[in-house]
C-alpha positions in Angstrom: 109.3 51.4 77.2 109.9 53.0 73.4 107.7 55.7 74.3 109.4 56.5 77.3 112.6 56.4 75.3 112.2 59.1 73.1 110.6 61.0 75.7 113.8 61.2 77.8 115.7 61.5 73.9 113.7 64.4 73.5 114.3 66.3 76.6 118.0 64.8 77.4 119.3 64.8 74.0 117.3 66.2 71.4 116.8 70.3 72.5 120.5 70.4 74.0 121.5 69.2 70.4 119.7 72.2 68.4 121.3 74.9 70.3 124.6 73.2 70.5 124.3 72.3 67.2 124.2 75.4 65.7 127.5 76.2 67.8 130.3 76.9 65.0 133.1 79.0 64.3 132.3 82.3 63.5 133.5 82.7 60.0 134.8 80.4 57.5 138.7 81.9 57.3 137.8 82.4 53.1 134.5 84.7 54.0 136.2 86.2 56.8 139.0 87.2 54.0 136.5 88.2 51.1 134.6 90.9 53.8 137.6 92.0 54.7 138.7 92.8 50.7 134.8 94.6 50.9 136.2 96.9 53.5 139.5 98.0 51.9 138.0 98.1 48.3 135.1 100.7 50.1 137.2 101.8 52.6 135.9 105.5 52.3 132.6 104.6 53.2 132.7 105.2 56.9 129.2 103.6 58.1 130.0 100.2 56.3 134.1 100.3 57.5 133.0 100.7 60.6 129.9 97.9 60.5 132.4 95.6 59.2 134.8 96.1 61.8 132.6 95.8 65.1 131.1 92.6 62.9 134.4 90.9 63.2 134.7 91.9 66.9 131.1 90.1 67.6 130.3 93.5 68.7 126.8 93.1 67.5 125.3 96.2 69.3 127.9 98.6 67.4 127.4 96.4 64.0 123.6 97.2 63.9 124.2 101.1 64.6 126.5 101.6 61.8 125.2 98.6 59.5 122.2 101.0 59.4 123.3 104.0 59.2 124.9 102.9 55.8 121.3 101.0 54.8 119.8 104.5 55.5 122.5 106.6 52.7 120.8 104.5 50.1 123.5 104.6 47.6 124.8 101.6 47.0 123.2 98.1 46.9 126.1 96.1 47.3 127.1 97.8 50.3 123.4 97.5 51.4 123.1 93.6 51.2 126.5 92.8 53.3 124.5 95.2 55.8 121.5 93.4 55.8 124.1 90.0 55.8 125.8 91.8 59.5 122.4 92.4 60.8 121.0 89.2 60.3 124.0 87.8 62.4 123.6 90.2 65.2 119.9 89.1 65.8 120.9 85.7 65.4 123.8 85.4 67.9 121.6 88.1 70.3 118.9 85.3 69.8 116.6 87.3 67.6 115.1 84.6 64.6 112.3 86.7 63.4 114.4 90.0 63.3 117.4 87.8 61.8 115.3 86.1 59.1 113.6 89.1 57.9 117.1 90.9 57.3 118.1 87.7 55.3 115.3 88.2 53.0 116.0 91.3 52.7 119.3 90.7 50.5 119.4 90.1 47.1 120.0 86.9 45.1 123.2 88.3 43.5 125.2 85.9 42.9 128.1 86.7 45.3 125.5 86.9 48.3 123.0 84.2 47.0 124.8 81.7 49.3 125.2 83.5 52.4 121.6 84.6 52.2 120.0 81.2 51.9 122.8 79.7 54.6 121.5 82.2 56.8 118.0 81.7 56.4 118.0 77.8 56.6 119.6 78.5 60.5 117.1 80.9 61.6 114.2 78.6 60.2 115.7 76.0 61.9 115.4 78.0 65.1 112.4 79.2 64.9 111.1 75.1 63.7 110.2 75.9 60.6 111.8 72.7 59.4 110.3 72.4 55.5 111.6 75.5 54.6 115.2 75.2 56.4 115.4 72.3 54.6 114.8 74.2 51.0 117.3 76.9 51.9 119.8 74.4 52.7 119.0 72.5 49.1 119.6 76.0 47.4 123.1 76.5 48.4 123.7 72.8 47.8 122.7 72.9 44.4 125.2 75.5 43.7 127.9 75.2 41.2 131.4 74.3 43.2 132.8 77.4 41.7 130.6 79.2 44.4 131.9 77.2 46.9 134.6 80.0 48.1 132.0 81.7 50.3 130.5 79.0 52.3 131.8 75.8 53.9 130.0 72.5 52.9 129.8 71.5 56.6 127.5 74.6 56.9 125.0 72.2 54.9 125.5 69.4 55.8 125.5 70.1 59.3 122.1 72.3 58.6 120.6 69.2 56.5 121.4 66.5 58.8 119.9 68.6 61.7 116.4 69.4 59.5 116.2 65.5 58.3 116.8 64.6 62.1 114.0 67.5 64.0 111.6 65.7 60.7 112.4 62.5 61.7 114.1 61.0 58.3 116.6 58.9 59.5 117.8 57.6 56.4 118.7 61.5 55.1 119.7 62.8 58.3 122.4 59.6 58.4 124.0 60.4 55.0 124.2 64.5 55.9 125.5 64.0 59.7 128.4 61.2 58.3 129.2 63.7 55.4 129.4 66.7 58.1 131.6 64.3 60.6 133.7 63.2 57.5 134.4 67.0 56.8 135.0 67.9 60.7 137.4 65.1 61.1 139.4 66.5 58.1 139.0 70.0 59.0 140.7 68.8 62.7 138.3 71.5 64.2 138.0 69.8 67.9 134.8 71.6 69.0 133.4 70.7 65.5 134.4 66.8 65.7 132.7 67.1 69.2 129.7 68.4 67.8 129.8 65.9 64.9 129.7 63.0 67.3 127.2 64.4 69.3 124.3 64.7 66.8 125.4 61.4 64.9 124.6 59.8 68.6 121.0 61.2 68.9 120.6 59.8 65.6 121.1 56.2 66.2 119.6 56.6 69.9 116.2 58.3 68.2 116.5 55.0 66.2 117.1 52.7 69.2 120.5 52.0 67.9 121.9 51.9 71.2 125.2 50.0 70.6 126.2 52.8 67.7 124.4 55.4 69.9 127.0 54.3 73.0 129.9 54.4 70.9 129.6 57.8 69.1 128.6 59.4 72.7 131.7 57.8 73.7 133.7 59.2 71.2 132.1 62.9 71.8 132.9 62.3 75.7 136.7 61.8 75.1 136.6 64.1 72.4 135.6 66.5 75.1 138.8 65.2 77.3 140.9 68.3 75.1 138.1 71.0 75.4 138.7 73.6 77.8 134.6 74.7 77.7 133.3 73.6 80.9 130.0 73.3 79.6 130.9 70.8 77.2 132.5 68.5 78.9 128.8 68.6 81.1 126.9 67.4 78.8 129.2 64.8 77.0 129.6 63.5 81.4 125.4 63.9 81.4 125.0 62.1 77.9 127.2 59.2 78.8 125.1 58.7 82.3 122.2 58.8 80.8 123.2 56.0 77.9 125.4 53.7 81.0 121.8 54.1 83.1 119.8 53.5 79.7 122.1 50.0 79.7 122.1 49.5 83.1 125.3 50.4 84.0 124.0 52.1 86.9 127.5 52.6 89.0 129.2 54.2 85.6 125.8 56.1 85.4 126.8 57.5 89.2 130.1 58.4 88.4 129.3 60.5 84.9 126.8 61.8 87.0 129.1 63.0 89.7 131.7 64.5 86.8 128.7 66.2 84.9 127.8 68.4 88.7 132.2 69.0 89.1 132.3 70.3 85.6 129.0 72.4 86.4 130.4 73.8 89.6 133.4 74.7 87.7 131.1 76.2 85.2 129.6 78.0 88.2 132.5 78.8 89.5 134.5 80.2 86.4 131.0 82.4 86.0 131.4 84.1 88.9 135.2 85.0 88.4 134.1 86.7 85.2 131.0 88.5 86.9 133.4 89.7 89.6 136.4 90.6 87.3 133.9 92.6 85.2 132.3 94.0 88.4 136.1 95.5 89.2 136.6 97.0 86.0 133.4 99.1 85.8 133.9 100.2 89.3 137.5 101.0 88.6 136.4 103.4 85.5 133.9 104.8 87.6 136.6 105.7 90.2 138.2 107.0 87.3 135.9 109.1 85.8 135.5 110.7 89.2 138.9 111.5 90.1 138.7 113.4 86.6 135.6 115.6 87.7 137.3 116.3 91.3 140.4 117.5 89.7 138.4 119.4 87.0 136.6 121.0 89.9 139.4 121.4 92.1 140.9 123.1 89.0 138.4 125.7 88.5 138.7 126.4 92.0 142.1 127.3 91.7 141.4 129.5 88.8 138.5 131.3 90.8 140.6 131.8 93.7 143.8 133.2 91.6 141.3 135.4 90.0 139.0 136.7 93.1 142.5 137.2 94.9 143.2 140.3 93.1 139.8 141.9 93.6 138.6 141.9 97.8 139.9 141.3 100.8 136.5 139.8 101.6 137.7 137.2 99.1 140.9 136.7 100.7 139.6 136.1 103.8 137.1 133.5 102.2 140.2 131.9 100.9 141.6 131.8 104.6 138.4 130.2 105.7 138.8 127.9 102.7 142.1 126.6 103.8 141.3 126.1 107.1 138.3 123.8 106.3 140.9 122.0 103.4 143.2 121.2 106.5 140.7 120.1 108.4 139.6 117.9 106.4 143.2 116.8 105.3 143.7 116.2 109.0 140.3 114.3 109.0 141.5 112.7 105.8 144.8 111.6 107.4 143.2 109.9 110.3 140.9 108.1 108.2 143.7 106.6 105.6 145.9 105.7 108.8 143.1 103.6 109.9 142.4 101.9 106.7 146.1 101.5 106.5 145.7 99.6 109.6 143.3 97.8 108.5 144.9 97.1 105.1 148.3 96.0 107.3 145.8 93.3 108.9 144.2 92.1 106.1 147.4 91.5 104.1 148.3 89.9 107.2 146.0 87.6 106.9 146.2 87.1 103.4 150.1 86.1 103.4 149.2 83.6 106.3 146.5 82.5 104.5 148.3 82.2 101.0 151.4 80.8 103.1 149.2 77.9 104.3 147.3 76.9 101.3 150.5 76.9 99.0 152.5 74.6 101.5 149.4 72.2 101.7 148.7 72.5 98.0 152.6 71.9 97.5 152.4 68.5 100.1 149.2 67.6 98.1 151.1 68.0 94.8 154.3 66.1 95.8 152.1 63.5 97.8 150.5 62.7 94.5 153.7 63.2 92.6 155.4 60.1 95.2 151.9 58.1 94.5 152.7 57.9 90.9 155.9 57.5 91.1 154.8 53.9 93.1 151.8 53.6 90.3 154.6 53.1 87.4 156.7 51.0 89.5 153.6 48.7 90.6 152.4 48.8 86.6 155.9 47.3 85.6 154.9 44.3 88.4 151.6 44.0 88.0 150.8 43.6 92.0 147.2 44.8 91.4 145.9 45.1 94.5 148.6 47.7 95.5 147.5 49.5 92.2 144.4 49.5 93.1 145.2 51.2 96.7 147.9 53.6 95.0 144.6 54.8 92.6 142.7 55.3 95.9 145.4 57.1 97.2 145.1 59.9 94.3 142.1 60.4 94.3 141.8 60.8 98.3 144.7 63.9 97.5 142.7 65.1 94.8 139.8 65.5 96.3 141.6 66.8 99.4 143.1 69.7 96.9 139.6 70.6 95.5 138.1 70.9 98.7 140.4 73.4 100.0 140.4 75.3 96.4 136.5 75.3 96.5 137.0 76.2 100.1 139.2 79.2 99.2 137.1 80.4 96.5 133.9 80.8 98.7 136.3 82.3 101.5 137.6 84.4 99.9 134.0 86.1 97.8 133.1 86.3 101.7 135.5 88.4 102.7 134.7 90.6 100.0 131.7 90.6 100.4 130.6 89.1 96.8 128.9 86.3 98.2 125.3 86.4 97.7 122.7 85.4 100.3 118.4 84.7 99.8 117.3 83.3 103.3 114.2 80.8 102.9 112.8 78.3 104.3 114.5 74.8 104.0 113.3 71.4 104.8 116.5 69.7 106.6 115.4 66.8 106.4 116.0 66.8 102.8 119.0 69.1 102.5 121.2 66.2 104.5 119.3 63.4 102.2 120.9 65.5 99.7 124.5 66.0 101.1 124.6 62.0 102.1 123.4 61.1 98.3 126.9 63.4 97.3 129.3 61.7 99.7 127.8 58.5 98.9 130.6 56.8 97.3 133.5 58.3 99.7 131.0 56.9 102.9 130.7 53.3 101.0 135.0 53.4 99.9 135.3 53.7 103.8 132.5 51.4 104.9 131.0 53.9 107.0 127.1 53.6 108.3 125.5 57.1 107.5 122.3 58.0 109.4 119.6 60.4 108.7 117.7 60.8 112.0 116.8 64.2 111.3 113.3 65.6 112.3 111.0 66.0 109.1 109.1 68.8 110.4 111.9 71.0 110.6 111.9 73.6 108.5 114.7 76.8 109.1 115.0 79.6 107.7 118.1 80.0 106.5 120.5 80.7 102.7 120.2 77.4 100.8 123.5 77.2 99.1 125.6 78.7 102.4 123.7 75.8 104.4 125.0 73.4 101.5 128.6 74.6 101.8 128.7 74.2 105.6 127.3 70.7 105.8 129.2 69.4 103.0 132.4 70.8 104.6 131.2 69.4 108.1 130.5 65.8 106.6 133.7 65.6 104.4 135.5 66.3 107.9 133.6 63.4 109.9 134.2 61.1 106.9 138.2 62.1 106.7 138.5 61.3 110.6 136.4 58.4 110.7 137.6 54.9 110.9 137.1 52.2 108.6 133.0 50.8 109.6 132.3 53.5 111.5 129.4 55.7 111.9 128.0 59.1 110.8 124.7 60.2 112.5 123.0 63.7 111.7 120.2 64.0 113.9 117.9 67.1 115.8 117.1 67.8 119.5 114.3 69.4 120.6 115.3 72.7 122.7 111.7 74.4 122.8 112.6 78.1 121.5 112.8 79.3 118.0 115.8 77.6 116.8 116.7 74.3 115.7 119.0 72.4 117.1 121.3 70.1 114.0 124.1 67.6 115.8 126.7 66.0 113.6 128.0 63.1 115.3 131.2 60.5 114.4 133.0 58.1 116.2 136.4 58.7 114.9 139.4 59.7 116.2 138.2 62.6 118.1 140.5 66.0 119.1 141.5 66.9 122.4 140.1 70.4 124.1 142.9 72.6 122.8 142.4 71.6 119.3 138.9 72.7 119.9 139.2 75.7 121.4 141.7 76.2 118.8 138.8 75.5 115.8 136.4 77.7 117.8 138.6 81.0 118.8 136.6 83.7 117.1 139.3 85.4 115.7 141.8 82.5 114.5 142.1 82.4 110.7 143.6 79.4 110.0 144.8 76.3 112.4 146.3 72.7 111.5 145.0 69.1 112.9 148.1 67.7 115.3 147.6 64.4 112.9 150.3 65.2 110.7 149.1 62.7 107.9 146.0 64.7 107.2 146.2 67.8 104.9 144.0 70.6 106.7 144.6 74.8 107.6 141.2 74.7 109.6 139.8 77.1 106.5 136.6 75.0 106.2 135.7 75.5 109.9 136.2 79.2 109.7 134.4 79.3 106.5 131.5 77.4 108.4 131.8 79.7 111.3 131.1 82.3 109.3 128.7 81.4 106.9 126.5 80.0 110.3 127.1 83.7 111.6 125.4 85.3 108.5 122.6 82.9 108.7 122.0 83.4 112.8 122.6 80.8 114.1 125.9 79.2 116.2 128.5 75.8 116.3 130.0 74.7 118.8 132.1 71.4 119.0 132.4 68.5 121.7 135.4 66.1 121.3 137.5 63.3 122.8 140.3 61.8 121.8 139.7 58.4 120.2 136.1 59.2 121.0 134.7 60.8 118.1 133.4 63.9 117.7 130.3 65.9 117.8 128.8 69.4 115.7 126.2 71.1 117.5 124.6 73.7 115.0 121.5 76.1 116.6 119.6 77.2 113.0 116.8 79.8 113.2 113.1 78.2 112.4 110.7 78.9 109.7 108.6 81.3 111.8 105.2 79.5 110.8 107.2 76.1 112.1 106.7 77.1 115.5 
């Protein structure tokens, strides 16, 4: 069992910690203000202005160009060791150790750099595991006179000490330096820093089996994390906190830190993609750019040869005719073709106002639904009837979950239409893909009582996009749990049709749809269209998203319903070829 422990410390704990560790504010605000007095005292020297400049911008490409283009003039020291000092941080924060450490040694021990030099090489050490000798930069600087103290923070130590005395396993040390570094956090009121402070004092105590004092300072680090807006974060405080409830045995806490660590990934994810895409649009918008400015240069020059040639032939005139002729041509051409993409722009917009229409009225009833829940929550608080709170707190989370399954429905929509959405066919084991959907709707198919089934074939293998197929079985099951009955049942099962695809069936036995509503779900061109049960939130954009995304893969849905009946999702999926 204790080895087993500090394996799992090790790998859940232990190497997140040493790059999260080293995760700090840029620049202490007093170094940030003495470079700065660096720059206006040598303001004239242009290489070194302009070094210090992209520094402070984190531009780190741009601060190793100019940083060494002043190295290279050779005519001032000073100048020459806050170069070196730049450097090293580029290659640190561009994940360089070696390159970063040898720029640190390359600085001198005057006294105004001394500090910065040996902070600087105690990080990279401790990146690159050389742990004895981060440990004697970090002494250096700590032995300094407090006088000194104005160009480095002490957290910078003992935030670097405690981590050394932890990765060399020296408890006792590592304890003093990590409480004076949470000490200093707490009184600096840096959140990200008291997060980070918790964090490490945590592995401490779990690397010493500790586990109570480990349990409360990851507990402290996970609501710390409840006013961070980095997605990230809040992962791994959620991962940490499973990890210690399952260490415990607190296996249903475990489940649901579990289930918060994958939402704040997927938001992660998610926010990822937004930014890939937004940057996507800018480069391609100065692109456009830059090419509208070389058809106008062209089109002037043109102008100027015409005006020019005009005076000279006849020939030249005639050319010009000719010229014209072919421009109004292809303005006619032009003409057509921007008609039809207005057209085609009218539609979409179309589509887009219905669309937005839709989501903003069910995102509004979502928002007022939950706004009447609490309402009732306060009153039932004030008298205490418990068991209404505790239906009034399922209530919530049912709309909550309801509005994040139409945002996360929207997004992936919505990257369709434009195309952004990426997809890598494969083969896929079924089998396993709906062992992992069932294991994600596990707690909404138990808060319902419903009896989930896995009868699919486990020699099926298609060939298909992983995380589409995800999208459109998750959306699929969340739909048959939603219009299920308390103690019902939720099959997913395969038929065997003898030609080269396979055959998926979804089957419920809830309240079912009549034919129109069907046909309704299944019209090829119909965006959006809303259940005739009134209490359930829905504009039909999962189905089309599934229709869709089943299109792209090959394969087809089709639905068969009654009323009262239950319903059932026939999907045809290509096979693996080799699956025969």
């Amino acid at each position: 069992m204790f080895q087993t422990k500090h394996f799992l410390i090790s790998i859940l704990f232990l190497f997140p910690y040493i790059s999260f560790a080293q995760e700090k504010p840029f620049l202490d605000t007093t170094v940030k203000d003495f470079l700065e007095k660096k720059a206006i005292k040598f303001k004239f020297q242009t290489n070194f202005s302009k070094a210090q400049f992209f520094f402070m911008k984190k531009n780190w490409d741009s601060t190793l160009v100019y940083s060494m283009k002043q190295i290279n003039t050779g005519n001032n020291k000073e100048l020459a060791d806050y170069c070196h000092y730049f450097r090293s941080n580029a290659f640190y924060n561009k994940n360089l150790y070696k390159e970063s450490k040898k720029e640190s040694l390359l600085m001198s021990n005057a006294k105004e750099i001394y500090p910065l030099k040996n902070i600087m090489l105690g990080k990279t050490s401790l990146e690159l595991r050389e742990f004895e000798q981060a440990l004697i930069y970090y002494k250096k600087v700590e032995k300094l006179p407090k006088i000194l103290n104005v160009l480095y923070s002490h957290i910078d130590i003992y935030e670097g000490l405690g981590t050394t005395y932890l990765l060399l396993n020296q408890m006792k040390e590592a304890q003093e330096y990590l409480h004076k570094n949470l000490a200093l956090r707490k009184k600096e009121k840096n959140i990200e820093g008291i997060y980070s402070a918790y964090s490490m004092v945590a592995n401490l105590y779990f690397m010493q089996d500790k586990n109570k004092l480990a349990y409360d300072y990851f507990k402290k680090a996970y609501l710390v994390t409840q006013n961070i807006n980095d997605f990230e974060k809040k992962a791994i405080a959620s991962k940490n906190m499973s990890v210690v409830e399952e260490d415990r045995g607190n296996f249903k806490n475990a489940l649901e830190y579990r289930i918060e660590a994958e939402k704040w990934l997927d938001s992660l994810n998610n926010q990822n993609k937004i930014w890939s895409v937004a940057d996507f649009e800018k480069k391609f918008a100065v692109a456009q750019k830059q090419k509208q400015i070389k058809v106008l240069e062209v089109e002037n020059q043109l102008k100027n040869t015409q005006r020019n040639w005009l005076f000279f032939s006849a020939i030249i005139l005639l050319i010009l005719l000719t010229a014209g002729i072919y421009l109004y041509a292809q303005k006619v051409k032009n003409s057509k073709t921007i008609l039809l993409q207005k057209n085609k722009l009218d539609e979409l917009n179309a589509t887009k106002d219905q669309l937005f229409s839709i989501v903003s009225h069910d995102l509004r009833s979502s928002v007022n639904a939950l706004k009447t829940s609490n309402s009732k929550l306060s009153t039932t608080l004030e008298t205490k009837n418990y068991d209404e709170l505790n239906q009034l707190i399922i209530q919530n989370s049912g709309i909550a979950n309801g509005a994040y399954s139409l945002l996360d429905n929207l997004l992936h929509w919505a990257m369709l239409q434009t195309k952004q959405l990426y997809f890598h066919k494969e083969s896929v084991h079924l089998h396993s893909i709906v062992q992992q959907i069932e294991y994600s709707y596990k707690p909404l198919l138990l808060d319902k009582s419903i009896n989930f089934e896995n009868s699919v074939a486990k020699n099926c293998f298609i060939f298909v996009d992983l995380d589409s197929l995800k999208i459109v079985l998750r959306n699929l099951l969340d739909n048959a749990i939603k219009f299920s009955n308390e103690n019902g049942k939720i099959s997913f099962y395969t038929t065997e049709n003898n030609s080269d695809f396979c055959q998926l069936v979804l089957e419920d036995n809830g309240i079912g749809m009549n034919q129109n509503t069907v046909n309704e779900l299944l019209q090829e061109n119909e965006l959006l269209a809303r259940k005739n049960n009134s209490e359930i939130i829905g504009t039909g954009l999962g189905m089309q998203l599934c229709k869709q995304m089943i299109k792209k893969n090959g394969g087809t849905i089709n639905i068969e319903s009654e009323p009262n009946k239950g319903t059932k999702v026939i999907l045809l999926l290509p096979k693996t070829a080799s699956n025969g």
